[in-house]
GULUM-472886 format. One record per residue (C-alpha): residue in three letters; x, y, z. Coordinates in pm, whole numbers. Last residue first. Layout:
<atoms>
("ALA", (X, Y, Z))
...
</atoms>
This chain:
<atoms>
("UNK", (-518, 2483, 1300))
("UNK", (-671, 2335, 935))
("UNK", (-371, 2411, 740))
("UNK", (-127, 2246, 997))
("UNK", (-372, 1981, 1013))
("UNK", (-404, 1859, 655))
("UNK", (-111, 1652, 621))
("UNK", (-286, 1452, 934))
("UNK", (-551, 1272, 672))
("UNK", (-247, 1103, 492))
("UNK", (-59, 1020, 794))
("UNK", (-372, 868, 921))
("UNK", (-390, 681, 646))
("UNK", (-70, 554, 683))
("UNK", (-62, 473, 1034))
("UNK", (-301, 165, 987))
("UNK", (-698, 229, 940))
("UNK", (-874, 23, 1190))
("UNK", (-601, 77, 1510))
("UNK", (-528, 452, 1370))
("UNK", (-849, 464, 1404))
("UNK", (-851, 347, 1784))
("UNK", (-539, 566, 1873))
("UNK", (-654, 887, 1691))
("UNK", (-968, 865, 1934))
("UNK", (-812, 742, 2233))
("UNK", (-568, 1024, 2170))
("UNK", (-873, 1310, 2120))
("UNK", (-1048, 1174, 2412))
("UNK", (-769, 1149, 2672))
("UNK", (-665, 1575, 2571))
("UNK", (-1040, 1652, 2670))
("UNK", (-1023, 1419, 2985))
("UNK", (-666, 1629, 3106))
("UNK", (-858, 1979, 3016))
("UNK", (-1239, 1930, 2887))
("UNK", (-1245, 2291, 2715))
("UNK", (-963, 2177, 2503))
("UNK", (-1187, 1866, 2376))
("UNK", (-1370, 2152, 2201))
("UNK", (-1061, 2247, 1985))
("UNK", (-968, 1899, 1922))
("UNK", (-1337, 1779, 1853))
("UNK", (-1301, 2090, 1555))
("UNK", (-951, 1968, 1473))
("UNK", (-1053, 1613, 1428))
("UNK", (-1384, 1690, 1220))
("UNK", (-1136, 1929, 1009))
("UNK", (-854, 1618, 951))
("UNK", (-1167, 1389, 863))
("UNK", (-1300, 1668, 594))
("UNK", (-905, 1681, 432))
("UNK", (-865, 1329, 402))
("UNK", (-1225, 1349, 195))
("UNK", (-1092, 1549, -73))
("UNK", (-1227, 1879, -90))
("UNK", (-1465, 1977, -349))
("UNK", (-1452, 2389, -388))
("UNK", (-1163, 2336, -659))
("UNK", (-1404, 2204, -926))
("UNK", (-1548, 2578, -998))
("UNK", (-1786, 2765, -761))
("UNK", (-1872, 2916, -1111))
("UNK", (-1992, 2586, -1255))
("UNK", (-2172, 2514, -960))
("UNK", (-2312, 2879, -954))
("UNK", (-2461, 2822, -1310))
("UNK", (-2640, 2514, -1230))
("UNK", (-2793, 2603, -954))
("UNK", (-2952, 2877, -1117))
("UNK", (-3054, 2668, -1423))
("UNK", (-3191, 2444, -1129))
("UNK", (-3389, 2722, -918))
("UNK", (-3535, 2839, -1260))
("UNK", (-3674, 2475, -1360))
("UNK", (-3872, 2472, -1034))
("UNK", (-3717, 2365, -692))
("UNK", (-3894, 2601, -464))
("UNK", (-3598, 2616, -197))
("UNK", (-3692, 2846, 128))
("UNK", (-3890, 2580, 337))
("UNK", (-3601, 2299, 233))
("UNK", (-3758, 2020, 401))
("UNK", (-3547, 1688, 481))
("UNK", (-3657, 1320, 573))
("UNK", (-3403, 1064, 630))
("UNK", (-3500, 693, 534))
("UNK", (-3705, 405, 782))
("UNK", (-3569, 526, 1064))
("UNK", (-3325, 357, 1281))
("UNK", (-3156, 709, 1451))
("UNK", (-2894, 620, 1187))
("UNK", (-3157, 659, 907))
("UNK", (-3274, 990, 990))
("UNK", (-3617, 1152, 1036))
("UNK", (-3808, 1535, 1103))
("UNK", (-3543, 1744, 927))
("UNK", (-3617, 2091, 918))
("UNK", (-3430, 2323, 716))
("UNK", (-3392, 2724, 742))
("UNK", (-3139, 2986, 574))
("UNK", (-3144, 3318, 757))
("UNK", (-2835, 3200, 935))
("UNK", (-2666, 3160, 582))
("UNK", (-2340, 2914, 518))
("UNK", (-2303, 2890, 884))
("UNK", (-2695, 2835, 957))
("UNK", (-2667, 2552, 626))
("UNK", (-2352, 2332, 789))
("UNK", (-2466, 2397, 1171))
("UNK", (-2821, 2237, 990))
("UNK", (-2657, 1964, 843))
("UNK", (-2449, 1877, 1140))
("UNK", (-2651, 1824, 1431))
("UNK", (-2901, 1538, 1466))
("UNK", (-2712, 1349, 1237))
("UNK", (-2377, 1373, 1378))
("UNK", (-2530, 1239, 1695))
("UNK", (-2758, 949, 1563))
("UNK", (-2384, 805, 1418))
("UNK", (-2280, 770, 1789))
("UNK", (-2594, 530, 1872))
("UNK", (-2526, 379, 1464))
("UNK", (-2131, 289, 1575))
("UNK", (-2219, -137, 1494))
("UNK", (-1870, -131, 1282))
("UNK", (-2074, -192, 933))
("UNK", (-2377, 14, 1084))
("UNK", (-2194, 296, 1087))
("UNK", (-2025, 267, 731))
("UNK", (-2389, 205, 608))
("UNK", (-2517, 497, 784))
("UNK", (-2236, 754, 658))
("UNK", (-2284, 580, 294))
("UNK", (-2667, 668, 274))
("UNK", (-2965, 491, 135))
("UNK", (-3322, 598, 178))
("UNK", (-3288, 975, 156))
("UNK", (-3599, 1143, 116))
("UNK", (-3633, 1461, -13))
("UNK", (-3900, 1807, 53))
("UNK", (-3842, 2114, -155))
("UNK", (-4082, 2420, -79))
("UNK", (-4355, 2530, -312))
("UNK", (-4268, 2365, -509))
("UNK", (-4047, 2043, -573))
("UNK", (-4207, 1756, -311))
("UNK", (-4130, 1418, -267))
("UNK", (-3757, 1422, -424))
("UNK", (-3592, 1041, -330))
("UNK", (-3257, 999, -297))
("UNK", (-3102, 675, -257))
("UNK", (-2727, 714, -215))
("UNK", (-2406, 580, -249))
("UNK", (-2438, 401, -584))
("UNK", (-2215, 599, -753))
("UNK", (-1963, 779, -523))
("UNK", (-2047, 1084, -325))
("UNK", (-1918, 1419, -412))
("UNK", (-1783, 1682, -170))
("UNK", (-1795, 2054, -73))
("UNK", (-2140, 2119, -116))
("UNK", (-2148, 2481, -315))
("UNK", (-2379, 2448, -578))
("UNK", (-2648, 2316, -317))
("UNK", (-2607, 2649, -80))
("UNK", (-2596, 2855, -416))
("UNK", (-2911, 2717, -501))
("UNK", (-3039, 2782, -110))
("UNK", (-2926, 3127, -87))
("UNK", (-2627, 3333, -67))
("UNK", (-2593, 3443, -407))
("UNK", (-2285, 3323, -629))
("UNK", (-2022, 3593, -707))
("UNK", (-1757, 3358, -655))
("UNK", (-1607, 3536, -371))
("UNK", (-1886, 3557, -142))
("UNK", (-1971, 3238, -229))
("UNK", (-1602, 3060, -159))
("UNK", (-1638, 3235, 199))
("UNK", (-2003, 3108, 199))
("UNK", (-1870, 2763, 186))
("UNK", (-1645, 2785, 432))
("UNK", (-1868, 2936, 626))
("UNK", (-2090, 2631, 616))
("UNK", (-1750, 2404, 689))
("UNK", (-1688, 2617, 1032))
("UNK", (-2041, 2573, 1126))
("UNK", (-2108, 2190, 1068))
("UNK", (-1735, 2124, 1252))
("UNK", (-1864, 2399, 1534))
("UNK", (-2190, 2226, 1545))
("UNK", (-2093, 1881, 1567))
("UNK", (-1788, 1978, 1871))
("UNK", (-2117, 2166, 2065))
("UNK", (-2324, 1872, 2029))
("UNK", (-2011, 1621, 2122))
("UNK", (-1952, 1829, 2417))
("UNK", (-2304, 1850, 2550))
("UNK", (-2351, 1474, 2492))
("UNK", (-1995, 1363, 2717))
("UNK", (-2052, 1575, 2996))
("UNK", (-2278, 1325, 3175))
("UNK", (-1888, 1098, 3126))
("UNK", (-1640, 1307, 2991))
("UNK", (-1383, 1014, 2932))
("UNK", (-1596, 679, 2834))
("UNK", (-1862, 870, 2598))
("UNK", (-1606, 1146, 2474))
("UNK", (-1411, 830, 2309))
("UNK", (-1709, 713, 2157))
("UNK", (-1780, 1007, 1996))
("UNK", (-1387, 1035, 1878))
("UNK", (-1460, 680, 1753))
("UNK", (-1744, 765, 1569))
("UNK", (-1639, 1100, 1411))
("UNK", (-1353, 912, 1291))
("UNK", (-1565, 660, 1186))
("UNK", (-1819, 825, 943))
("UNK", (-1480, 1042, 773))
("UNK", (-1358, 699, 714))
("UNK", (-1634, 533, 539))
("UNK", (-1723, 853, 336))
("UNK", (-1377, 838, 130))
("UNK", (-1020, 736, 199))
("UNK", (-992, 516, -130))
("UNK", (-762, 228, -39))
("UNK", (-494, 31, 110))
("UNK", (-408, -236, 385))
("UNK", (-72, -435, 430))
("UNK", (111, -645, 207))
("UNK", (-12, -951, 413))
("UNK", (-340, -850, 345))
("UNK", (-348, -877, -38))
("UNK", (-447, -1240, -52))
("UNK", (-756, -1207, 204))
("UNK", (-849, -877, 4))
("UNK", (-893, -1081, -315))
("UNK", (-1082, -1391, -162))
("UNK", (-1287, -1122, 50))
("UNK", (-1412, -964, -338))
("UNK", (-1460, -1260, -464))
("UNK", (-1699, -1376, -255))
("UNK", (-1877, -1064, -187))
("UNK", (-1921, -1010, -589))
("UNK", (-2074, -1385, -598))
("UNK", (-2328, -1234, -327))
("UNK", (-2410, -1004, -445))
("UNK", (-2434, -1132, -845))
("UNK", (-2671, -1384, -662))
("UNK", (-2887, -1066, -507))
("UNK", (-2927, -903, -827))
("UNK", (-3041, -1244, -977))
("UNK", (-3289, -1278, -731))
("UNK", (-3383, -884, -767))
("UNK", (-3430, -924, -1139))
("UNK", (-3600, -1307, -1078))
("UNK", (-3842, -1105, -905))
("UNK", (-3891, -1084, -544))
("UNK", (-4151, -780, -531))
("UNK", (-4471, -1012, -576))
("UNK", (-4345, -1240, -291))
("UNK", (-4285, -971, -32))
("UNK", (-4610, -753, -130))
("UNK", (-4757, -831, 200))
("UNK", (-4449, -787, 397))
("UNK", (-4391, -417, 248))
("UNK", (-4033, -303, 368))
("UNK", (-3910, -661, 278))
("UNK", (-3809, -631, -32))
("UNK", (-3629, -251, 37))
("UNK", (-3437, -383, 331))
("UNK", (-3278, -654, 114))
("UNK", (-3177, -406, -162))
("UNK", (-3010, -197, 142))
("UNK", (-2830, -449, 280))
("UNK", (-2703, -672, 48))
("UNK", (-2458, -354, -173))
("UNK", (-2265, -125, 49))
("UNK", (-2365, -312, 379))
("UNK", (-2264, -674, 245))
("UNK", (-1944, -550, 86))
("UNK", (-1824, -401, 453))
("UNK", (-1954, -718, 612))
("UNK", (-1737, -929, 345))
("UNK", (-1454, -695, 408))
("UNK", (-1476, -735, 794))
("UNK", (-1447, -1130, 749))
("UNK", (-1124, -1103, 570))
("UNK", (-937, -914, 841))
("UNK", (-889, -478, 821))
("UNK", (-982, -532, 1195))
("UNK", (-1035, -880, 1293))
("UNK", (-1425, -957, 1204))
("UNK", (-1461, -1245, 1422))
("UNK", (-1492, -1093, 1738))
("UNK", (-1713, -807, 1588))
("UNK", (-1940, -1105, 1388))
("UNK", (-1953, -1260, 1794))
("UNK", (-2055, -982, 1980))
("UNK", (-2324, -866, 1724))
("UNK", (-2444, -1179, 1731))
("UNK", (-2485, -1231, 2126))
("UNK", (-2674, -895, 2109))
("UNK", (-2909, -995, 1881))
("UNK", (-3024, -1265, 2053))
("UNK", (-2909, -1625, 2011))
("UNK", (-3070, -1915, 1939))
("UNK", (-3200, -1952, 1600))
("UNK", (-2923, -1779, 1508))
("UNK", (-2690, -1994, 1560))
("UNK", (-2858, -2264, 1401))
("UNK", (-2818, -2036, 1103))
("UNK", (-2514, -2024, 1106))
("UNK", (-2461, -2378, 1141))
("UNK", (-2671, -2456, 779))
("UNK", (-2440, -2199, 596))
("UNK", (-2150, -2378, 669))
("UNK", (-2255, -2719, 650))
("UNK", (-2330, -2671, 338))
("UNK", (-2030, -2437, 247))
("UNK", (-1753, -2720, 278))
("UNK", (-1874, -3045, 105))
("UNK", (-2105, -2836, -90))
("UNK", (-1789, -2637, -223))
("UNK", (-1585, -2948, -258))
("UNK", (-1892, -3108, -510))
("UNK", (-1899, -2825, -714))
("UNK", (-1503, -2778, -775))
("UNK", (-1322, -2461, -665))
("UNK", (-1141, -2302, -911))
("UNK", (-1237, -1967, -927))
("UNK", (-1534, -1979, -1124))
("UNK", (-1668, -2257, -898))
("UNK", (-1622, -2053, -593))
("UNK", (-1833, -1753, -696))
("UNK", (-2091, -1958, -839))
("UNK", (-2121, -2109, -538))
("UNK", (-2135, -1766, -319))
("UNK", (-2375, -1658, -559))
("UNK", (-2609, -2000, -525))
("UNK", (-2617, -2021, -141))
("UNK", (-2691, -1613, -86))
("UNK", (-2942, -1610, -368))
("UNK", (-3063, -1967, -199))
("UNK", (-3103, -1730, 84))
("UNK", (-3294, -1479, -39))
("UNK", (-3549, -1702, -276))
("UNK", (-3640, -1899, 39))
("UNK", (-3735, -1556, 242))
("UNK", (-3895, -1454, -51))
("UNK", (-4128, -1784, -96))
("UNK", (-4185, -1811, 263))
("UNK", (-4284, -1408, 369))
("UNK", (-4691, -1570, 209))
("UNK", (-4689, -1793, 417))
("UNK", (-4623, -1666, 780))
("UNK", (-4318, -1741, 936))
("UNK", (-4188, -2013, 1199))
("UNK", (-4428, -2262, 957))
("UNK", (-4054, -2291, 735))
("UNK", (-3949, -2530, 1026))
("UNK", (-3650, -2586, 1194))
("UNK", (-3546, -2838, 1511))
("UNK", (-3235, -2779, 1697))
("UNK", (-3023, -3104, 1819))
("UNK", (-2946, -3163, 1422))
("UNK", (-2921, -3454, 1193))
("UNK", (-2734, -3389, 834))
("UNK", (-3044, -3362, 619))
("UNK", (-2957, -3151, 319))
("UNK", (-3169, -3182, 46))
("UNK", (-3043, -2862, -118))
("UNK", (-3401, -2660, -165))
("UNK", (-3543, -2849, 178))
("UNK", (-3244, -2750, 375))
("UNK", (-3246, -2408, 239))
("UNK", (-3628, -2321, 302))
("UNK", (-3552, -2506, 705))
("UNK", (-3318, -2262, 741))
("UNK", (-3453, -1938, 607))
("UNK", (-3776, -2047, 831))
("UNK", (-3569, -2120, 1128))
("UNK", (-3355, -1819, 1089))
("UNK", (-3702, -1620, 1060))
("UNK", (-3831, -1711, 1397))
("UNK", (-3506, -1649, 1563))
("UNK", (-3528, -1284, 1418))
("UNK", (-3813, -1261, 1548))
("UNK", (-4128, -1119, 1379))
("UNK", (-4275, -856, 1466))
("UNK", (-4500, -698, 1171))
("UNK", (-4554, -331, 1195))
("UNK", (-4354, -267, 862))
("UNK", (-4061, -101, 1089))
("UNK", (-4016, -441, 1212))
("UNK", (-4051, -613, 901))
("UNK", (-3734, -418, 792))
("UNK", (-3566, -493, 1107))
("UNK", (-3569, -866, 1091))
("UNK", (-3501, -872, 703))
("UNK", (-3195, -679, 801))
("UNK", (-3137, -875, 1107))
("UNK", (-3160, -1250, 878))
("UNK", (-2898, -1079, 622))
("UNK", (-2711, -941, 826))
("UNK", (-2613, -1308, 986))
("UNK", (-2636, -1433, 682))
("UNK", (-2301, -1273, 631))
("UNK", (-2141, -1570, 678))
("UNK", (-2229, -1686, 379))
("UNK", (-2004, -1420, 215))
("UNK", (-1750, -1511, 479))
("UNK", (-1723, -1888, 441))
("UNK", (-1714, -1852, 24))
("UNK", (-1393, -1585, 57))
("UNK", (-1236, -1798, 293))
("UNK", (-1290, -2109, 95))
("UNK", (-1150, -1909, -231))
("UNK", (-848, -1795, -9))
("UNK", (-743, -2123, 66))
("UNK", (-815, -2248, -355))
("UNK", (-432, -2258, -476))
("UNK", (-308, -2434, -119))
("UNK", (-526, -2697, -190))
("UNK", (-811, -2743, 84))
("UNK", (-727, -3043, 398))
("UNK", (-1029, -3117, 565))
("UNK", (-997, -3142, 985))
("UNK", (-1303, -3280, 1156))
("UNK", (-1454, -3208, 1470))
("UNK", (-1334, -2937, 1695))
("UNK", (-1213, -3111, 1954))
("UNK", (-933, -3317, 1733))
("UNK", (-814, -2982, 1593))
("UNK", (-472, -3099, 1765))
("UNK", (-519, -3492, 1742))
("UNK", (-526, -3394, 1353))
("UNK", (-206, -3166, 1325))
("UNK", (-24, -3450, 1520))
("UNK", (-144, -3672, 1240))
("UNK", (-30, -3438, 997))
("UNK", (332, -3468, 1176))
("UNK", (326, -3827, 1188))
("UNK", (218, -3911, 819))
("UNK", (526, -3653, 761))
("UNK", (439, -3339, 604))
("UNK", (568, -3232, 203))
("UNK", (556, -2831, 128))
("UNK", (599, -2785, -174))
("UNK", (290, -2452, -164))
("UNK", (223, -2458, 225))
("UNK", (-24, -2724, 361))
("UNK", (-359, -2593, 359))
("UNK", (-592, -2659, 683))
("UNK", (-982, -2660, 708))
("UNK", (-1175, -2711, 1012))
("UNK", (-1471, -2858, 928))
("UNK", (-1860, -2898, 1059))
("UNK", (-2107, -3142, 1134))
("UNK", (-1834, -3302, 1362))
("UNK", (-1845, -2998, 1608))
("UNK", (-2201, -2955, 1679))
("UNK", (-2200, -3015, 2075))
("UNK", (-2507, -2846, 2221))
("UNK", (-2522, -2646, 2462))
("UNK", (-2692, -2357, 2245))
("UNK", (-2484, -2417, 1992))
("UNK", (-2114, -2539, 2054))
("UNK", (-1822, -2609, 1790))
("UNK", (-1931, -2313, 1561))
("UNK", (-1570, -2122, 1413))
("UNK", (-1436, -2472, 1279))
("UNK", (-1085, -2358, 1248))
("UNK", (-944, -2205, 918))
("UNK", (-542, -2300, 945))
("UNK", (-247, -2245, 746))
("UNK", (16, -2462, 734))
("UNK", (424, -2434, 737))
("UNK", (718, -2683, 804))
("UNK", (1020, -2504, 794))
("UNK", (1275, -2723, 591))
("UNK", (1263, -2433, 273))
("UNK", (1394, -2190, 539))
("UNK", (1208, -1887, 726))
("UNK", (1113, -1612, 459))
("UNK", (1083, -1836, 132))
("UNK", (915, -2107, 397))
("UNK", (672, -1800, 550))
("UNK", (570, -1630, 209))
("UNK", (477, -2044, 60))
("UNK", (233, -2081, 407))
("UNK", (10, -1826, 286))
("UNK", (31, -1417, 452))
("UNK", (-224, -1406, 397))
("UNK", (-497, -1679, 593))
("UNK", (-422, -1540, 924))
("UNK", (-418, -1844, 1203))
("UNK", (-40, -1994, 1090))
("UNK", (-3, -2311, 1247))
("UNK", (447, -2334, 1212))
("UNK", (604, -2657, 1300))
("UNK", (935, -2577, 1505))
("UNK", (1264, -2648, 1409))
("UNK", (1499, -2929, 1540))
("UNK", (1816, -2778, 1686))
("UNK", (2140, -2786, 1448))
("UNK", (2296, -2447, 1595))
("UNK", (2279, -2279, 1309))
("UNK", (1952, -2391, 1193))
("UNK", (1795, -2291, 1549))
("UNK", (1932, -1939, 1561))
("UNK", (1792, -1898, 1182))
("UNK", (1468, -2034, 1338))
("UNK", (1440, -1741, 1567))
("UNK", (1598, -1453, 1380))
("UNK", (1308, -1557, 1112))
("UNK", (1047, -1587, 1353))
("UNK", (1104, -1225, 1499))
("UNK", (1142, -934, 1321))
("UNK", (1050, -1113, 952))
("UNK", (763, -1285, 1101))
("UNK", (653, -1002, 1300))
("UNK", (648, -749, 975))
("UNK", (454, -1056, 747))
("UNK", (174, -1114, 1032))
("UNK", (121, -718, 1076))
("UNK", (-198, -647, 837))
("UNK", (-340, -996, 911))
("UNK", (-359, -978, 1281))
("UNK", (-191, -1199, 1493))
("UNK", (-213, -1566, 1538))
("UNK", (87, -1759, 1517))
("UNK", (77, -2112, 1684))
("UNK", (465, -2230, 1734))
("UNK", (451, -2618, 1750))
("UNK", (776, -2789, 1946))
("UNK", (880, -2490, 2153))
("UNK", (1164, -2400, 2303))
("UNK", (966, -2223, 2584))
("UNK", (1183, -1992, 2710))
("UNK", (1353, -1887, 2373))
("UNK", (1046, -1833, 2234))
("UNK", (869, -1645, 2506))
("UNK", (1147, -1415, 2469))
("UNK", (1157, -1287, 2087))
("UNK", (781, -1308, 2100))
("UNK", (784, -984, 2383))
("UNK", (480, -833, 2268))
("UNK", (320, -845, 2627))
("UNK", (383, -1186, 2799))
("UNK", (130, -1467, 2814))
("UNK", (161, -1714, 3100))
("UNK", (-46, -1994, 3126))
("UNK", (-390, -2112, 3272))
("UNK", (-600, -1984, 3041))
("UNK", (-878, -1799, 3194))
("UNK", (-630, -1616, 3485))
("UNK", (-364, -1575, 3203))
("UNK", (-652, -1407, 2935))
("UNK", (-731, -1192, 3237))
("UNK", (-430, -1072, 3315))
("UNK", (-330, -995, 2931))
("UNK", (-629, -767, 2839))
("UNK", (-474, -425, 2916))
("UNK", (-133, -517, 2740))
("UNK", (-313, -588, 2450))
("UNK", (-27, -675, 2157))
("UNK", (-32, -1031, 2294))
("UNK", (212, -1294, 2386))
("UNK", (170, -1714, 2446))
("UNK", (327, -1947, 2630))
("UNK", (275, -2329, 2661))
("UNK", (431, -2643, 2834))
("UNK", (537, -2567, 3190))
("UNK", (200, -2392, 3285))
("UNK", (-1, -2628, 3044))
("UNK", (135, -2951, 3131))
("UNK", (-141, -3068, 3372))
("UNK", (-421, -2991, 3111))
("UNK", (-259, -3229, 2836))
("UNK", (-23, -3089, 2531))
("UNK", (-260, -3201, 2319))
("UNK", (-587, -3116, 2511))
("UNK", (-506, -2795, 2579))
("UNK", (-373, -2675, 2254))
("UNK", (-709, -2787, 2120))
("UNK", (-884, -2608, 2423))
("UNK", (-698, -2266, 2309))
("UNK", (-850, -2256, 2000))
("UNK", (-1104, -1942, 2116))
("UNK", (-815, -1817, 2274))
("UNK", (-595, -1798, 1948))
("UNK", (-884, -1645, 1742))
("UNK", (-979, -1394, 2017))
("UNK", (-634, -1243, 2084))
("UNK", (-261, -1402, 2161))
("UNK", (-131, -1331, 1956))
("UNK", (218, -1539, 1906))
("UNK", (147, -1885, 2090))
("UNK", (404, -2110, 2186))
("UNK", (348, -2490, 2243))
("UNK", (599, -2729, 2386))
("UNK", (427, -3083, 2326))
("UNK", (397, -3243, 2675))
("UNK", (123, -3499, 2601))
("UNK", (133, -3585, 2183))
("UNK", (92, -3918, 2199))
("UNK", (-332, -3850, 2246))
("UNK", (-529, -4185, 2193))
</atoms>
């Protein structure tokens, strides 16, 4: 029975995590106290009408300071992103509770929705009698109509000394009470469970990878089809038989795709295990809390199209959040391996070797640790390499931007803003030729590229040396990055463009022909060099004019994304008032994924670029 009716309830971000708990704050402080009950703010002014009209209360925009001295409230829920959790607790909690302590007013339980900052940061901030937890919910509550909740967990972590009343945890119960049950994880092994939940969650890209890799095999298979199989192969590996309103079967896929497809996701199961274990996490918690896990994702996806997936990994993927570093890990080292095994159905089995099996463990195991890092460094903000990843989604967003502002216009402009960018860096490049000493043909064009990729970035793949050189580029950080934020339809644009702007402004006598790319959803990008015969000559040649082009003509990437802004900025001109709209919704939205910092970093480089 609820005892909680009329609990004052104030909700700081209000965004897709908050809403999508929303019916747990209903329920406890009871549907006909909502409008006197609860508040909540968000950062999205645009978005704030319609979350009211949904909700049922009013939500004000960034004004926390307010809403909390209206509502007075009892439980504060704090939900907004990771990055600026620690600079809104210190504007506006602390002031808050300090107000209360002073004038002897009970203080509010704290559900903290971003795993960093943990629960210890927010009592050292706030007050050692400021009760603090953080809180996973149970993400998969409803499949396909059907109510799942109790198969799986909502996990909270009571702050570091922390000590709750029986009364207050069981108020923290009643309040997850519609979303099945609530397991409490030590406060030392939070980010270890987030880490584990969104390397597995990553099945998602998993199941679509293998999806489109059949596809461009000639064998359709949906991707329903092969969640059932993948989830019917783990059940049977891990004895798992928790009942389930959707049926699986491994018979959803032909035979001979069963013994890969089973050796891929116990990869997945067993990396993100050993992951876990290593870092404290005992083998008996991690099958209480993964199995379930795993098993509901892939429920999902036995009923969902593609569509509804993408939807939901972008909801849950908060911008510079946990669950967009496991993606991001997934695409630079799941993806590609993945898409290789399954390129050639009929040699599936053969070509899953206990090499690739372990390859694909280590993955997953990396992925694992790798989001249990990031998840503790987020409350002290985002850093990093500004490298390929960046560059790929500037020109992205700015795409996307000339899609909702120019309208029919929008394709002609982004051609024209490709091929100046391409241009203006091929000239570059001769300019630094001409000077050097180094010919103007296609060795000196290779010499001269004005950046370096990281290991591991590429697949590249020479078909043909003489008399012309052909390659094939399998792999290829600019697609990866795309397909990490879903961007490949603006991705398809720089592609079609920009290599040969880059080699007609180096040379216009220079020709290439490329006939495929991997961001138009080809199988690899296919270039032909007509006028480079790449015999032992041509690479003594190239060679030499590297070495005379000297270490200076690489360019750090900051510098590349501050010339693909200028060169949109220049064409945008053209556009008048929609031009100008573009090139701030652009710098808006990456500042959004890539803090002010970065973009500080990258605009250093203007002045020298205008």
């Amino acid at each position: 029975m609820n005892t909680y009716k009329g609990t004052r309830i104030a909700m700081i971000g209000v965004g897709f995590l908050l809403e999508y708990i929303f019916p747990c704050v209903r329920q406890l402080t009871g549907p006909e106290n909502l409008a006197g009950c609860v508040m909540g703010t968000s950062a999205d002014e645009a978005a704030i009408a319609g979350k009211q009209e949904r909700m049922g209360i009013r939500i004000l925009y960034k004004d926390n300071a307010r809403m909390l001295r209206e509502i007075e409230p009892q439980i504060i829920v704090y939900g907004p992103q990771p990055v600026f959790a620690a600079e809104i607790a210190q504007a506006d909690l602390k002031p808050y509770y300090d107000e209360l302590r002073e004038a002897g007013r009970p203080l509010p339980d704290l559900y903290v929705a971003p795993p960093s900052p943990v629960g210890k940061f927010y009592r050292d901030l706030l007050g050692q009698d400021v009760h603090v937890v953080n809180m996973l919910p149970n993400m998969l509550t409803r499949i396909a109509g059907h109510d799942v909740a109790r198969q799986g967990v909502t996990a909270v972590t009571y702050a570091q000394g922390d000590c709750w009343s029986d009364e207050k945890k069981d108020r923290l119960r009643c309040f997850f009470a519609p979303y099945g049950r609530t397991v409490e994880v030590p406060y030392d092994q939070v980010m270890t469970f987030l880490g584990g939940q969104c390397a597995l969650q990553a099945v998602t890209e998993y199941v679509h990878t293998i999806f489109s890799a059949l596809k461009r095999a000639g064998q359709e298979i949906s991707h329903q089809r092969i969640a059932s199989a993948m989830r019917a192969l783990f059940r049977e590996q891990y004895r798992y038989a928790y009942p389930s309103p959707i049926a699986c079967s491994s018979e959803d896929v032909p035979a001979g795709l069963r013994p890969p497809l089973a050796g891929t996701v116990v990869s997945l199961f067993e990396g993100v295990s050993d992951a876990c274990t290593a870092l404290g996490m005992t083998h008996e918690m991690v099958l209480e809390l993964m199995t379930s896990w795993l098993d509901l994702h892939l429920s999902a996806l036995q009923t969902e199209e593609r569509s509804d997936t993408e939807r939901q990994t972008a909801n849950h993927a908060t911008k510079g959040g946990v669950a967009e570093m496991g993606l991001r890990v997934y695409y630079r080292m799941i993806d590609y391996p993945l898409s290789q095994l399954f390129s050639e159905p009929a040699a599936a089995a053969q070509r899953f070797t206990p090499q690739l099996a372990a390859q694909l463990r280590s993955a997953a195991a990396h992925n694992t640790k790798t989001v249990q890092q990031h998840g503790s460094r987020l409350g002290q903000g985002l850093s990093g390499e500004i490298h390929v990843e960046q560059h790929a989604m500037m020109y992205a967003l700015l795409a996307r931007a000339a899609c909702t502002y120019l309208g029919e216009k929008a394709d002609e402009a982004i051609h024209r803003a490709t091929v100046l960018y391409g241009t203006q860096r091929g000239q570059r490049m001769r300019a630094r030729a001409l000077e050097k000493g180094i010919p103007l043909d296609m060795a000196g064009y290779f010499a001269l590229q004005e950046w370096r990729p990281n290991p591991g970035d590429f697949d590249s793949v020479i078909l043909q040396k003489e008399p012309c050189l052909v390659t094939c580029q399998k792999l290829c950080p600019w697609t990866q990055a795309w397909k990490l934020f879903s961007m490949q339809q603006y991705g398809r644009l720089y592609c079609r463009d920009v290599d040969l702007a880059i080699i007609k402004g180096f040379d216009p006598s220079l020709e290439l022909t490329l006939t495929s790319t991997l961001s138009a959803g080809d199988s690899a990008c296919r270039f032909t060099y007509p006028q480079a015969c790449q015999d032992a000559e041509f690479e003594v040649r190239r060679a030499q004019y590297t070495a005379q082009a000297g270490p200076e003509a690489v360019r750090p990437f900051a510098y590349h994304i501050a010339h693909l802004y200028t060169a949109f900025g220049r064409v945008m001109e053209g556009y008048g008032e929609r031009g100008a709209r573009v090139m701030e919704r652009g710098r808006a939205d990456f500042i959004s994924y890539y803090t002010n910092s970065v973009w500080d970093e990258i605009a250093a480089y203007l002045a020298e670029l205008a």
